[in-house]
C-alpha positions as a printed NumPy array, in Angstrom:
array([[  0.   ,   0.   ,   0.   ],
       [  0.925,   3.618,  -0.541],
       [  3.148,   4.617,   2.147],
       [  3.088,   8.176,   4.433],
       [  6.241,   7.331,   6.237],
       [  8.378,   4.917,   6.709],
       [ 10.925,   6.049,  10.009],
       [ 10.561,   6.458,  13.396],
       [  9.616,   9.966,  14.259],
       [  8.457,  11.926,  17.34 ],
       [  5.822,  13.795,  15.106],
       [  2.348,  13.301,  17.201],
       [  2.962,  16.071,  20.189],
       [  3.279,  18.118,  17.002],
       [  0.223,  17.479,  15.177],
       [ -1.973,  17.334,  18.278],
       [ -1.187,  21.122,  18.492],
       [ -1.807,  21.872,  15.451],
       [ -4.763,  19.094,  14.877],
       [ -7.519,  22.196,  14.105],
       [ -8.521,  22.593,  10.387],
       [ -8.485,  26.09 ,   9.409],
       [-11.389,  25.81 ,   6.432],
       [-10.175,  28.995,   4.142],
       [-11.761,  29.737,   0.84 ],
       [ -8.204,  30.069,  -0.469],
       [ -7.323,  29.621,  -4.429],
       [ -8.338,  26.296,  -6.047],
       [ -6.727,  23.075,  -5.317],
       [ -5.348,  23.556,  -8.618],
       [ -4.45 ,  27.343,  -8.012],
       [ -2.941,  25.836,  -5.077],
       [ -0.819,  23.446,  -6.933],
       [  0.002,  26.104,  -9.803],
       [  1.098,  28.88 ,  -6.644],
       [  3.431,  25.834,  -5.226],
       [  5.029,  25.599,  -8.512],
       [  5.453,  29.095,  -9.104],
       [  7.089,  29.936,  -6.015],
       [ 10.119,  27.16 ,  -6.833],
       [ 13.   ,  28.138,  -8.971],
       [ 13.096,  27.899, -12.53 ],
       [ 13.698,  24.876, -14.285],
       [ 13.026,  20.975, -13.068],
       [ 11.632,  20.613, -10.129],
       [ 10.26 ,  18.289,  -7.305],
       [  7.877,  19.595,  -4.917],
       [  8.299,  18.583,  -0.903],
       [  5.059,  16.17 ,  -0.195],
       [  5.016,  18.214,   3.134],
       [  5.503,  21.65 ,   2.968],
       [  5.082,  22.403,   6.46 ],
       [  7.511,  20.11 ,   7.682],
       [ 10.949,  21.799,   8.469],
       [ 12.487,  19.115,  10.625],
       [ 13.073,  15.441,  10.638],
       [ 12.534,  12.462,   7.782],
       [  9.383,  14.507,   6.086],
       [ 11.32 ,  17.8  ,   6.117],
       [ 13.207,  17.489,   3.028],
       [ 11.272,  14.845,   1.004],
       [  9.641,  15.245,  -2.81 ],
       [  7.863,  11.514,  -3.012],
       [  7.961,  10.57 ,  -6.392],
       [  4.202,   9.258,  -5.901],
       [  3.164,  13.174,  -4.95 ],
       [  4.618,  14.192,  -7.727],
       [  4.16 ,  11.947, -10.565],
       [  0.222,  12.693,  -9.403],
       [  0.428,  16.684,  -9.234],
       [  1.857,  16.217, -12.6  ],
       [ -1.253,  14.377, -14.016],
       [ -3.491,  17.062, -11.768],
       [ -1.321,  19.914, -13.488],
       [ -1.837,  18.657, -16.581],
       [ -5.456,  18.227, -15.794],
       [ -5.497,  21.406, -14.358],
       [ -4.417,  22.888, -18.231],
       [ -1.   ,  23.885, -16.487],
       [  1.076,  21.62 , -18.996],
       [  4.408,  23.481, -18.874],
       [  4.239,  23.471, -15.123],
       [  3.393,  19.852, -14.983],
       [  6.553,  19.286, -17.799],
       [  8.85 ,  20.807, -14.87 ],
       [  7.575,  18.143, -12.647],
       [  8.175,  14.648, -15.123],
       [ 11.704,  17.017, -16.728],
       [ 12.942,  16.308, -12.795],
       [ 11.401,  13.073, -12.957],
       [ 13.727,  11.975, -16.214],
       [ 16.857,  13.854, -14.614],
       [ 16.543,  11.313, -11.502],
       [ 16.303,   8.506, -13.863],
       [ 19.208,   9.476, -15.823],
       [ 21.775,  10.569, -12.751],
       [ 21.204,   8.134,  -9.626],
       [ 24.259,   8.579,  -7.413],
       [ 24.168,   4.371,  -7.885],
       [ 21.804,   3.127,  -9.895],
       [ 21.292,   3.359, -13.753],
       [ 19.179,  -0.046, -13.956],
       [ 16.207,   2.259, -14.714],
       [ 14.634,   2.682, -11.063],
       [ 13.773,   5.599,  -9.234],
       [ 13.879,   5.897,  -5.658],
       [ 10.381,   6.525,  -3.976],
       [ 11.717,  10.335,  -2.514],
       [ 14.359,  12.886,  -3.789],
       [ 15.204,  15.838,  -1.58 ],
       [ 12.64 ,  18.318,  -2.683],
       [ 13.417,  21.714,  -4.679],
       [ 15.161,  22.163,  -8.268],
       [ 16.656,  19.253,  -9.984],
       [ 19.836,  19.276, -12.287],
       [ 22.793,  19.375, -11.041],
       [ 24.628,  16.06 , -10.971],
       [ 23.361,  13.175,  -8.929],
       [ 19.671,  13.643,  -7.777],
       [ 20.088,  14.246,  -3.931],
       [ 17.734,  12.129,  -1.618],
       [ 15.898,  13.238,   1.084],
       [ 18.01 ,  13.327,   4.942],
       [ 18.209,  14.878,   8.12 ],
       [ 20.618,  15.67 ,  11.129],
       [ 19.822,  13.592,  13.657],
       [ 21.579,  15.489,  16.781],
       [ 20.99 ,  12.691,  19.138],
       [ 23.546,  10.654,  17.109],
       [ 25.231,  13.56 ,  15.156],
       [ 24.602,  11.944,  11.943],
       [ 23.2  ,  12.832,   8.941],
       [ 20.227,   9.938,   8.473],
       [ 18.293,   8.681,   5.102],
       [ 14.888,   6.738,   5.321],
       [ 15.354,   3.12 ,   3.955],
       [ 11.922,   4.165,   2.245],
       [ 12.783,   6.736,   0.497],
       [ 16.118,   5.343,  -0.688],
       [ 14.229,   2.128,  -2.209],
       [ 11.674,   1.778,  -5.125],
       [  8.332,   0.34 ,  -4.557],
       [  6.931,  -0.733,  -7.664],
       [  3.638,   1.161,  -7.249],
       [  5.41 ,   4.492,  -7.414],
       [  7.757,   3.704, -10.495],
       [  4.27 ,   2.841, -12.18 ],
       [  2.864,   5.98 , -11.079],
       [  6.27 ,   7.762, -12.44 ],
       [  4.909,   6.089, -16.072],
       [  1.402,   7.471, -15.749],
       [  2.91 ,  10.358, -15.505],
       [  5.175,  10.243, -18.252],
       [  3.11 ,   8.973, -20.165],
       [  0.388,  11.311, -19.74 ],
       [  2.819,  14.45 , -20.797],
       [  4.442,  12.683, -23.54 ],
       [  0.562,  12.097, -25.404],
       [ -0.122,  16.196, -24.256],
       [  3.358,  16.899, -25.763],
       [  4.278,  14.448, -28.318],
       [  7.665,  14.537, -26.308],
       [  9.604,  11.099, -26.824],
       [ 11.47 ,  11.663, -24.337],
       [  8.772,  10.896, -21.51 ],
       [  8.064,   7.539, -23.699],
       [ 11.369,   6.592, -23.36 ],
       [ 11.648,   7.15 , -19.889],
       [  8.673,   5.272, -18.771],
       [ 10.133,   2.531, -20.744],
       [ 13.118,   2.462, -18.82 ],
       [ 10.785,   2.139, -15.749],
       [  9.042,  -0.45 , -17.32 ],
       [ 11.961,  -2.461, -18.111],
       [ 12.988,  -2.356, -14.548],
       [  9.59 ,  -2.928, -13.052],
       [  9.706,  -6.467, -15.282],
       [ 12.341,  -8.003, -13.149],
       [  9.558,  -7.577, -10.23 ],
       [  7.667, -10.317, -11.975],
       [  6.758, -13.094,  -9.808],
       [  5.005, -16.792, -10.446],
       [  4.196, -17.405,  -7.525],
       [  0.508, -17.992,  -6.389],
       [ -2.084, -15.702,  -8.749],
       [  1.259, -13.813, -10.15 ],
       [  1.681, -10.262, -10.549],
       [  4.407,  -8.102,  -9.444],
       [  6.288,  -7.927,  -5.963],
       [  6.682,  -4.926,  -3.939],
       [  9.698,  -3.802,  -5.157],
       [ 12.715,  -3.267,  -3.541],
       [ 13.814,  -1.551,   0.252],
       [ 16.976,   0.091,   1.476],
       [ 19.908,   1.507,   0.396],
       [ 22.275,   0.75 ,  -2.494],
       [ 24.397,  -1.572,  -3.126],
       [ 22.044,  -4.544,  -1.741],
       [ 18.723,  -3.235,  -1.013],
       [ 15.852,  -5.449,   0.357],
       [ 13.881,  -7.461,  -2.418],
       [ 10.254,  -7.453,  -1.25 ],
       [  8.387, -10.644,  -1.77 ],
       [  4.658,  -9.521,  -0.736],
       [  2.267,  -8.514,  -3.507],
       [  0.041,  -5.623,  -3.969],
       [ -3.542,  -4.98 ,  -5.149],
       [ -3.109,  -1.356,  -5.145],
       [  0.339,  -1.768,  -6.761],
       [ -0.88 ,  -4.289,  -9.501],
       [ -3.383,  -1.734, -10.069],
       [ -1.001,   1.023, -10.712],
       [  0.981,  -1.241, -13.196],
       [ -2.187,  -2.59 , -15.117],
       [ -2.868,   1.212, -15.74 ],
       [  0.86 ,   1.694, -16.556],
       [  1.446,  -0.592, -18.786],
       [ -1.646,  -0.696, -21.02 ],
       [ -0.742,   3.189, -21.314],
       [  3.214,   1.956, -22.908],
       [  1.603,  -0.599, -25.238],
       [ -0.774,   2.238, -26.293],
       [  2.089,   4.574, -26.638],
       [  4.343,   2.424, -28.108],
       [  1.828,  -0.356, -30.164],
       [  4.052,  -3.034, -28.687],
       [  1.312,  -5.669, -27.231],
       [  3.845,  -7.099, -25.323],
       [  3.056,  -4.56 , -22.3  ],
       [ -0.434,  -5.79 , -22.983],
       [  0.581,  -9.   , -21.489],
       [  2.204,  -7.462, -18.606],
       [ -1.042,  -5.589, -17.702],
       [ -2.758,  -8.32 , -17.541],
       [ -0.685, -10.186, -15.645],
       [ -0.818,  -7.203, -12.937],
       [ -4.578,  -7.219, -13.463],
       [ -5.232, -11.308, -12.872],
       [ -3.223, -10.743,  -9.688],
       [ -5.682,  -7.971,  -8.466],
       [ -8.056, -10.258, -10.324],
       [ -7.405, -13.432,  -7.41 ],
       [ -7.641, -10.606,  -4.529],
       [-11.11 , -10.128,  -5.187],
       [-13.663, -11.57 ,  -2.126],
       [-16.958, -11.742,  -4.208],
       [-18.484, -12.832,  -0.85 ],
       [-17.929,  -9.587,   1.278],
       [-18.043,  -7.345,  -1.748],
       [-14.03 ,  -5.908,  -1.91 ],
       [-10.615,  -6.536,  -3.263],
       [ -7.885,  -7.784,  -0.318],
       [ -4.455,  -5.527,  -0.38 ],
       [ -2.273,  -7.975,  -1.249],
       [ -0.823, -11.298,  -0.948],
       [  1.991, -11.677,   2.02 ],
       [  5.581, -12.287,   1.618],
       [  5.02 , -16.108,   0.638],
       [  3.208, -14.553,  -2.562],
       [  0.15 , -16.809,  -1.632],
       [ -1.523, -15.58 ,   1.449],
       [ -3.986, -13.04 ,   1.337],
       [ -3.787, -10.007,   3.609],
       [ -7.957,  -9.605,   3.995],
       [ -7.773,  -5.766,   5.26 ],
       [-10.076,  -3.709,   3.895],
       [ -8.421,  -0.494,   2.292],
       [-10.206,   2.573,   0.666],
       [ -7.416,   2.813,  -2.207],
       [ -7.652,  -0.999,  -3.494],
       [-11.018,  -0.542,  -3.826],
       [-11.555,   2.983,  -5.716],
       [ -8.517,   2.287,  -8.006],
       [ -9.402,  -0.418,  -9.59 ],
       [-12.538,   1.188, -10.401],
       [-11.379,   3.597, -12.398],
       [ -8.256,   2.049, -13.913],
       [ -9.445,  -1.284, -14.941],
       [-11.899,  -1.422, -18.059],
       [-15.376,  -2.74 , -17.062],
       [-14.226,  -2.936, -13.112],
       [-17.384,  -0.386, -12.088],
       [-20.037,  -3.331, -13.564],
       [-17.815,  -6.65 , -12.766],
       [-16.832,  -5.139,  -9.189],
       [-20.085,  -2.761,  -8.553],
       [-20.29 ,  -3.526,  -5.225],
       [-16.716,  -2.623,  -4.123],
       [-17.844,   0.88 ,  -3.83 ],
       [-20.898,  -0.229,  -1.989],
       [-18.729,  -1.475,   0.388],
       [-16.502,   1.403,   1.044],
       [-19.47 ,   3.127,   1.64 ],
       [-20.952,   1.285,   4.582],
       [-17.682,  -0.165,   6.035],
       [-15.239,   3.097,   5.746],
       [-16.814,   6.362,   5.604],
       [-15.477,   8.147,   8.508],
       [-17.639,  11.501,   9.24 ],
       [-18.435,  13.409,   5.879],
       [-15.402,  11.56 ,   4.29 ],
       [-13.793,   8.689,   3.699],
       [-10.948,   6.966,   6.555],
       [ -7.595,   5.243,   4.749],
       [ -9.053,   1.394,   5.895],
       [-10.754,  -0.933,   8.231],
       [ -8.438,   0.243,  11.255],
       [-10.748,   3.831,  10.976],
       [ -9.565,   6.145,  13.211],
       [ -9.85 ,   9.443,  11.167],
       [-10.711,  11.038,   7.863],
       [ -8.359,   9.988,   4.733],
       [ -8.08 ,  13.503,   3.12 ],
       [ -6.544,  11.735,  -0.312],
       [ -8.606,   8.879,  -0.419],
       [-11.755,  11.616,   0.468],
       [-10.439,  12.747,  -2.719],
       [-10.181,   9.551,  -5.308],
       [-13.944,   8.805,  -4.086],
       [-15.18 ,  12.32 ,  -5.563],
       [-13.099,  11.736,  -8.549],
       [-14.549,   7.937,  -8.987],
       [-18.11 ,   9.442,  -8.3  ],
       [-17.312,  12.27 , -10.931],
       [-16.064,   9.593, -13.651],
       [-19.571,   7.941, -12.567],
       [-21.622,  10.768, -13.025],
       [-22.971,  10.808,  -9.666],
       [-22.708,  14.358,  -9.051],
       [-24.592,  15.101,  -6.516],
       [-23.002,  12.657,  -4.319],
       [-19.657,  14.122,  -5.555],
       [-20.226,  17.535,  -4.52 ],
       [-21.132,  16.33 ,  -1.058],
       [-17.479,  14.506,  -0.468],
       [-15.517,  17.25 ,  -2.144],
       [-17.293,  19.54 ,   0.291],
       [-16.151,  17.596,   2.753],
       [-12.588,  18.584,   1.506],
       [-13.068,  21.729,   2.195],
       [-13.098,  21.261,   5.888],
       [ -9.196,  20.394,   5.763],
       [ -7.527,  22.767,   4.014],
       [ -4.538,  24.89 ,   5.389],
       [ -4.507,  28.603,   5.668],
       [ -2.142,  28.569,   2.594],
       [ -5.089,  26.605,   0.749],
       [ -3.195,  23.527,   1.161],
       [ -4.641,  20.49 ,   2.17 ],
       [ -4.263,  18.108,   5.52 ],
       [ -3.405,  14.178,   5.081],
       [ -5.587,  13.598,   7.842],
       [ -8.438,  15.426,   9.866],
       [ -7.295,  13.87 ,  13.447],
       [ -3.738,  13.859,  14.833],
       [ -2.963,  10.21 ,  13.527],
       [ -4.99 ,   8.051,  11.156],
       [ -3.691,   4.396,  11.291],
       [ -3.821,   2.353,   8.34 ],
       [ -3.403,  -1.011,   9.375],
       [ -0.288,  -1.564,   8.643],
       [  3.506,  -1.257,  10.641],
       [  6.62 ,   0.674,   9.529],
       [  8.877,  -1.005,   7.61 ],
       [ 11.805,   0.787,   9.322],
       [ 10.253,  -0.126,  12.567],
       [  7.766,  -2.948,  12.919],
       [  7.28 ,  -2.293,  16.263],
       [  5.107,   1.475,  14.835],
       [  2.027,   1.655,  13.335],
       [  1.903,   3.369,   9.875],
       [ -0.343,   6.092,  10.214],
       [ -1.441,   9.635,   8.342],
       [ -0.446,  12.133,  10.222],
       [ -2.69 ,  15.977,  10.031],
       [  0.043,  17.548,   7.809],
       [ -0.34 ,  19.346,   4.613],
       [ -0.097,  16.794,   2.392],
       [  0.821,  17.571,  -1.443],
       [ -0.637,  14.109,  -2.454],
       [ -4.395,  15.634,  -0.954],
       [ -3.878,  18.449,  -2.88 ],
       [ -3.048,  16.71 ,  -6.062],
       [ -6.079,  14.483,  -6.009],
       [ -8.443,  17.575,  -4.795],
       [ -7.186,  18.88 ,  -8.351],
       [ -7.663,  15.744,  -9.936],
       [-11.41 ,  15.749,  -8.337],
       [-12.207,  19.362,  -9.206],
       [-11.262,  18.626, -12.998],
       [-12.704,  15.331, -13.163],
       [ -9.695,  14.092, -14.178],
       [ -9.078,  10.027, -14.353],
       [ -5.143,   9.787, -13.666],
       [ -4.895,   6.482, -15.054],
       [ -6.447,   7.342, -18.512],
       [ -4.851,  10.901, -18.441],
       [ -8.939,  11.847, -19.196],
       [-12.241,  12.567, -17.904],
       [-13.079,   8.967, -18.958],
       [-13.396,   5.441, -16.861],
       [-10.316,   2.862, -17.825],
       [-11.648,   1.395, -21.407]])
C-alpha cells in the first residue's frame, strides 16, 4: 500500500497542536498546486510532499508518488508546462542516480530544483547521534510508485508528443519487469527496500500496486503499439483479479511475503482504483464501492481502511473523482465539500483530519510502529483535490473510466 512514512519519528505532540482545520476559501486546489510551482526556482523541479515540515525524515522529502500525481493534476489542471517541470525532474533522476542506472527511481528525492549532478535524496541531522540519516523508504523503489512515475510520463508525452517521456517510462518499465513473480495468482512484488548496493527485495504482492501497473502498462503498449506490455497488464490485473472476495463485496491488499496468502484488510485505495483504472471494473466489481461506503466512511469523508480512526483527506479525494467519472454528481459535490473542511490557511490540504490516522499496517523501518497519516499538509491531498475538481481520471490521463 501507498506509504506516508516509513521512520521512526516523534511527530504526534506536534500534530496534536496543530490538529484544528483552518477551512479557508483560499485559491483552487489547482491554483494551489500552480502557486506551489510558481514559487520554486526555474527549471526541473520536485515539490516537498510536506511543505510544512521543516524538521526530521518529512522535512526534506519530494515523493515521487506526490509528484508523478500533481503532474497528471497539473496537466489536468491545463498547467502543462508546469506539470513538464515536474516529469523534466522526474527523467533527470532517472538518468543521474548517485548508484543506480538499472532504470529505477527511488520513492523520494530531496525536494526543490533538480539538475545538477546526482539527484540528492531526502536526509536529516539527527543530533541525538550527530549523523546525517536517510529513510530506507525513500532510498528504495516500490513498484507502485515507479508505475505511477509512467502514468505520468506517459500522460505528458501524449499532451506533448515529447519522446522523451516515452522513453523514460520505458526504462521504468523495463525495470519494473524483473519484479515479476510466479508465484501464487502472479503479478508483481513490492519492489525493492533500502539503500544501495544490496537493497531489500520485497516478496509480498500488492492490489493497489498491480493496479497502478495494469494502468501503466496498457498506457506503454498504447504509446508504443508493442502488445507485449499488454501482457504485462494483464498479468498485474489477474493478480488484483485473485484478490477479489466476491463474498464480502471488496478486493484484499495484497498477498503476504510467501506470494500466496492473502492479507484480507479492507483499504479505501484498493477498492476505488481499480474502479477507475481497470476497463469494465465499475459493472464486474459494482459492489466494491458499496462497500466502502458502509464499512469506511469516517464523518463526511472517507478513513484510509478498516483500522478507521480518522478522515483519509486523499482517499476523500479519489472517491469524488470515482463518483465524478460515474456521473454521480450530486453525491460528488457532497465529499468534495467535505474537503473543504481540511484545508490549510495557505489553501493547502491536511493528510488527515485527526492527529494520527492508522492504516493497518507497521513501519517497515520499525515494525514495532504503526503506519499512520499524520494531520500535515499533504501535497498528495492536494493533487487528487485537483484531480477531483477537474474530473480528471489519472490512469487514462482523461475525464473517462479505464476502457
Amino acid at each position: 500500500m501507498r506509504a506516508l512514512l516509513f521512520a521512526g519519528l516523534s511527530l504526534i505532540a506536534h500534530c496534536t497542536a496543530a490538529q484544528a482545520a483552518h477551512p479557508a476559501a483560499g485559491p483552487s486546489a489547482c491554483g494551489y498546486l500552480t502557486q506551489s510551482m510558481m514559487q520554486q526556482p526555474p527549471g526541473p523541479v520536485l515539490l516537498a510532499s510536506y511543505p510544512s515540515e521543516h524538521t526530521g525524515a518529512l522535512s526534506t522529502a519530494a515523493f515521487v508518488y506526490d509528484n508523478s500525481v500533481a503532474a497528471i493534476a497539473l496537466v489536468g489542471c491545463g498547467r502543462l508546462p508546469q506539470a513538464r517541470r515536474i516529469g523534466d525532474a522526474l527523467l533527470w533522476a532517472l538518468n543521474h542516480d548517485r548508484f543506480w542506472h538499472d532504470g529505477r527511481l527511488r520513492n523520494a528525492y530531496a525536494a526543490g530544483a533538480i539538475g545538477a549532478d546526482a539527484v540528492k535524496l531526502p536526509g536529516w541531522w539527527d543530533p541525538k547521534a550527530q549523523k546525517w540519516l536517510e529513510d530506507g523508504y525513500q532510498a528504495g523503489s516500490d513498484t507502485g510508485n515507479m508505475a505511477w512515475a509512467m502514468l505520468a510520463l506517459l500522460t505528458l508525452e501524449r499532451d506533448t508528443g515529447d519522446p522523451r517521456y516515452r522513453d523514460g517510462a520505458l526504462r521504468l518499465a523495463h525495470w519494473l519487469q524483473g519484479r515479476a513473480d510466479t508465484r501464487g495468482a502472479g503479478g508483481f512484488t513490492g519492489g525493492e527496500f533500502g539503500h544501495e548496493p544490496a537493497p531489500q527485495r520485497l516478496s509480498w504482492k500488492s492490489s493497489e500496486h498491480n493496479t497502478d501497473l495494469a494502468a501503466a502498462f496498457r498506457a506503454l503498449a498504447r504509446s508504443t503499439g508493442d502488445a507485449h506490455w499488454q501482457d504485462e497488464a494483464r498479468a498485474a490485473q489477474d493478480f488484483l483479479t485473485s484478490m477479489w472476495r466476491a463474498d464480502a463485496g471488496y478486493f484484499a491488499v495484497g498477498a503476504g511475503e510467501d506470494g500466496v496468502t492473502i492479507n484480507p484488510l479492507l483499504a479505501l485505495d484498493a477498492q476505488i482504483w481499480p474502479l477507475m483504472a481497470i476497463p469494465g471494473a465499475t459493472t464486474a466489481y459494482a459492489s466494491a464501492l458499496a462497500t466502502c461506503d458502509r464499512r469506511l466512511r469516517f464523518e463526511t469523508g472517507y478513513t484510509y481502511s478498516e483500522a478507521g480512526g480518522g478522515m483519509w483527506s486523499e482517499g476523500t479525494a479519489q472517491v469524488a473523482v470515482l463518483l465524478q467519472l460515474l456521473h454521480r454528481d450530486s453525491a460528488a459535490r457532497a465529499v468534495q465539500a467535505s474537503l473543504q473542511t481540511q484545508r490549510a490557511q495557505d489553501g493547502g490540504y491536511y493528510a488527515s483530519n485527526v492527529p494520527a490516522t492508522p492504516t493497518g499496517f507497521m513501519l517497515a523501518t520499525d515494525p514495532s510502529k504503526p503506519r499512520v497519516y499524520f494531520h500535515l499538509e499533504h501535497l498528495g491531498a492536494a493533487a487528487w483535490a485537483a484531480l477531483s475538481e477537474q474530473r480528471f481520471n489519472p490512469f487514462t490521463g482523461r475525464s473517462e473510466l479505464a476502457q
